[in-house]
C-alpha positions as CSV (number, residue, x, y, z in Angstrom):
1,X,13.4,11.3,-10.1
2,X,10.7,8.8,-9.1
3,X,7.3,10.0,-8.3
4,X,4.3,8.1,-6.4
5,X,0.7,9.3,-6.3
6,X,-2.0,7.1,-4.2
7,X,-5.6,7.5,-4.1
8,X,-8.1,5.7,-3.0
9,X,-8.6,6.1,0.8
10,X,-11.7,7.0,2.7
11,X,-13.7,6.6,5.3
12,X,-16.0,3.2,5.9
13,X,-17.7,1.5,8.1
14,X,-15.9,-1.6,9.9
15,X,-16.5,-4.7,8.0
16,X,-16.5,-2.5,4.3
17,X,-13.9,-2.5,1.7
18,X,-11.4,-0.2,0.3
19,X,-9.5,-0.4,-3.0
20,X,-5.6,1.5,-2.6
21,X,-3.7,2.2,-5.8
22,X,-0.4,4.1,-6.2
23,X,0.9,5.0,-9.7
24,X,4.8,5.2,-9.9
25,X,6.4,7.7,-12.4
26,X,10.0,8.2,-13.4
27,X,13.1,5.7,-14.3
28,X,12.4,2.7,-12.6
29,X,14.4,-0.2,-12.4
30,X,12.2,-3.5,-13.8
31,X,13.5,-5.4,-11.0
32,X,11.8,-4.1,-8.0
33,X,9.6,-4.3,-4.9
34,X,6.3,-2.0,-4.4
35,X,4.1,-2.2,-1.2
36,X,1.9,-0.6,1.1
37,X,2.7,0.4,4.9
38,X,0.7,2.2,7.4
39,X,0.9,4.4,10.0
40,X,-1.7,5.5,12.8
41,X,-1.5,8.4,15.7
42,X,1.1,8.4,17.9
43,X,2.5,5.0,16.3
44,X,5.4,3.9,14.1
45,X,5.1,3.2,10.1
46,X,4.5,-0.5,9.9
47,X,4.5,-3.2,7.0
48,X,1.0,-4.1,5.3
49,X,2.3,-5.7,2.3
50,X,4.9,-6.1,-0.4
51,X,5.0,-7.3,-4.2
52,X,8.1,-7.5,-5.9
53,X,8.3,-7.5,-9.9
54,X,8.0,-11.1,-9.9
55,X,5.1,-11.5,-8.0
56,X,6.7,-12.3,-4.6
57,X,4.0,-11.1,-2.3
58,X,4.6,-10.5,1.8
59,X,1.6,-9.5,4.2
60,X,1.7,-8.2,7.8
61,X,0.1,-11.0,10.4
62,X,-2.7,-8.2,10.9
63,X,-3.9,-8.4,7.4
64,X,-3.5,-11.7,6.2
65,X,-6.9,-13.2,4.6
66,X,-8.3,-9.8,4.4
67,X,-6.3,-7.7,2.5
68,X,-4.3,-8.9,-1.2
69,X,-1.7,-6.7,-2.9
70,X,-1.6,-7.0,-6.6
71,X,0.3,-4.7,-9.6
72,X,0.7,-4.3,-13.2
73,X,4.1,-4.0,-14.5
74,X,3.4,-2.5,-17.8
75,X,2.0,0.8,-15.8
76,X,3.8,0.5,-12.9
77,X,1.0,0.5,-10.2
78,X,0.7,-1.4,-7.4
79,X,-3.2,-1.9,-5.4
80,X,-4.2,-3.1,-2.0
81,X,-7.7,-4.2,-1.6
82,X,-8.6,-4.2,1.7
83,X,-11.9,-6.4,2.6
84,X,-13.2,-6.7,6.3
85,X,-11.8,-3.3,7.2
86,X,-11.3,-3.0,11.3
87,X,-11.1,0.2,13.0
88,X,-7.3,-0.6,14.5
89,X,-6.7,-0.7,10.3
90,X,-7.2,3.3,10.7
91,X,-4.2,5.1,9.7
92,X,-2.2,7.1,6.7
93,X,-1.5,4.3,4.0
94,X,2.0,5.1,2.1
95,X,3.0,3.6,-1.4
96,X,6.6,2.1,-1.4
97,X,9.2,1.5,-4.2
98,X,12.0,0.4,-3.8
99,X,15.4,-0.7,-6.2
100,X,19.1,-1.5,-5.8
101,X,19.6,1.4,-3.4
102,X,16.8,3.6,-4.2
103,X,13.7,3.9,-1.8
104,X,10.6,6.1,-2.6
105,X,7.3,7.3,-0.6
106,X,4.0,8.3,-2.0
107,X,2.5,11.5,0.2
108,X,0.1,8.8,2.0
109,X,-3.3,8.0,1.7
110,X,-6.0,8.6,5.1
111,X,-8.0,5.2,5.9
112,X,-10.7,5.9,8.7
113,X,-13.0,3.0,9.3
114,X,-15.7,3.7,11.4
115,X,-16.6,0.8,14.4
């Protein structure tokens, strides 16, 4: 079984910074895609941004130039620094991982930022 844990959220004033990281556990296929969606009140879960073991990065319009996904293979992690935080950016941040057939969630992170 594959496990996530994120940490990392908070709450900060618009214009601040926050730093996400998730840590995957379990057998993990090298070949695979980790990213970071999002999902406030009353709305759907949404794409932020995806990294696949290669490098292959993918960001949501709404974040581009603001936020940058990065991982380390060796360790399996996968971070999301967020810069110029807005407060439509507010909502629960979930880590993804997915292989050949296999999708996983982290429990989700809270990101309030304050206008």
């Amino acid at each position: 079984q594959v496990h996530l844990v994120e940490s990392g959220g908070g709450l900060v004033q618009a214009g601040g910074s926050l730093r996400l990281s998730c840590a995957a556990s379990g057998v993990i296929s090298s070949r695979n895609t980790m990213g970071w969606y999002r999902q406030a009140p009353g709305k759907q879960r949404e794409l932020v941004a995806t990294i696949t073991s290669s490098g292959n990065t993918n960001y949501a319009d709404p974040v581009k130039g603001r936020f940058t996904i990065s991982r380390d293979n060796a360790k399996n992690t996968v971070a999301l620094q967020m810069n110029s935080l807005k407060p439509e950016d507010t909502a629960v941040y979930y880590c993804r991982l997915s292989f050949t057939i296999s999708m996983y969630w982290g429990q989700g992170t809270q990101v309030t930022v304050s206008s």
